[in-house]
Structure formats: C-alpha cells, structure tokens
N, C-alpha and C positions, 0 to 999 in steps of 0.2 A: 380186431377188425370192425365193431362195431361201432368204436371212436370214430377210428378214419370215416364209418358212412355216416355218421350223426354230425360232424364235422364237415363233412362236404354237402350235406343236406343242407346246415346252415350256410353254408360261405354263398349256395344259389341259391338260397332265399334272400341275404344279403344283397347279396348283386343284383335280382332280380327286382328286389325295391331299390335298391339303389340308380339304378337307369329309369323304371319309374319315375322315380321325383325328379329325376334329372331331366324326361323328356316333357314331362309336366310344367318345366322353366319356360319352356317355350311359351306360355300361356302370358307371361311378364310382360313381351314386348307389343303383349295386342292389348296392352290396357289395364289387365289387372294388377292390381298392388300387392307387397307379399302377405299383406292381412289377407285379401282374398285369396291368395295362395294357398296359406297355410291353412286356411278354412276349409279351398277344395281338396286337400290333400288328406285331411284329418277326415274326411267323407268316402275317400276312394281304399277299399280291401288291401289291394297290393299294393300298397304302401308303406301298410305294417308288415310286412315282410324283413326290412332294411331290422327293425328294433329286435325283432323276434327271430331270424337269421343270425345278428351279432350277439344276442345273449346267448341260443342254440351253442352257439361258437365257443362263448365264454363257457359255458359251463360244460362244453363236452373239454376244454384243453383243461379245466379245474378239477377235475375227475379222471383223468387219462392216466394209468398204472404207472409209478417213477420206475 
C-alpha cells in the first residue's frame, strides 16, 4: 500500500510541474525567448516538481515487491 501512495504522490507532483511549465509557455508569445524561458523556469519552485515526481515514480516502480 505504500507504493501505490508514494507512486501517486509522485505521478501529482509530476503533473503538477508538468502543467506548470506548460502554462509558463504562454510567456513565448509575449516576447520572451526560450533562453529566457528556461531561465525563468530554473527560478520558479514548482517546476521541480515534473523531475522530482518522475524520479519519485521511477524508483518507487524499481522497488515495488515482484
């Protein structure tokens, strides 16, 4: 049981960076380049969510009892 929450913990931290940077795109068509993108992005907390979610992920399915 503890997989499955450590596993669902990640998958919405995942998703929850993941829409993040996705609504952070919208900053593209007002000017900024994706150098300045990925600059503001490497600044903003929940972002790291996406990287730290899908490892979360990866290592709770690497440890999960066969």
């Amino acid at each position: 049981m503890g997989y499955v929450f450590l596993f669902l913990v990640g998958f919405g931290m995942a998703v929850t960076g993941g829409v993040t940077m996705i609504a952070y795109m919208n900053f593209l068509p007002a000017g900024l380049s994706w150098i300045d993108y990925f600059v503001f992005v490497a600044g903003r907390v929940e972002c790291y969510f996406l990287p730290v979610g899908v490892s979360l992920m990866l290592i709770t399915l690497q440890r999960y009892p066969k």
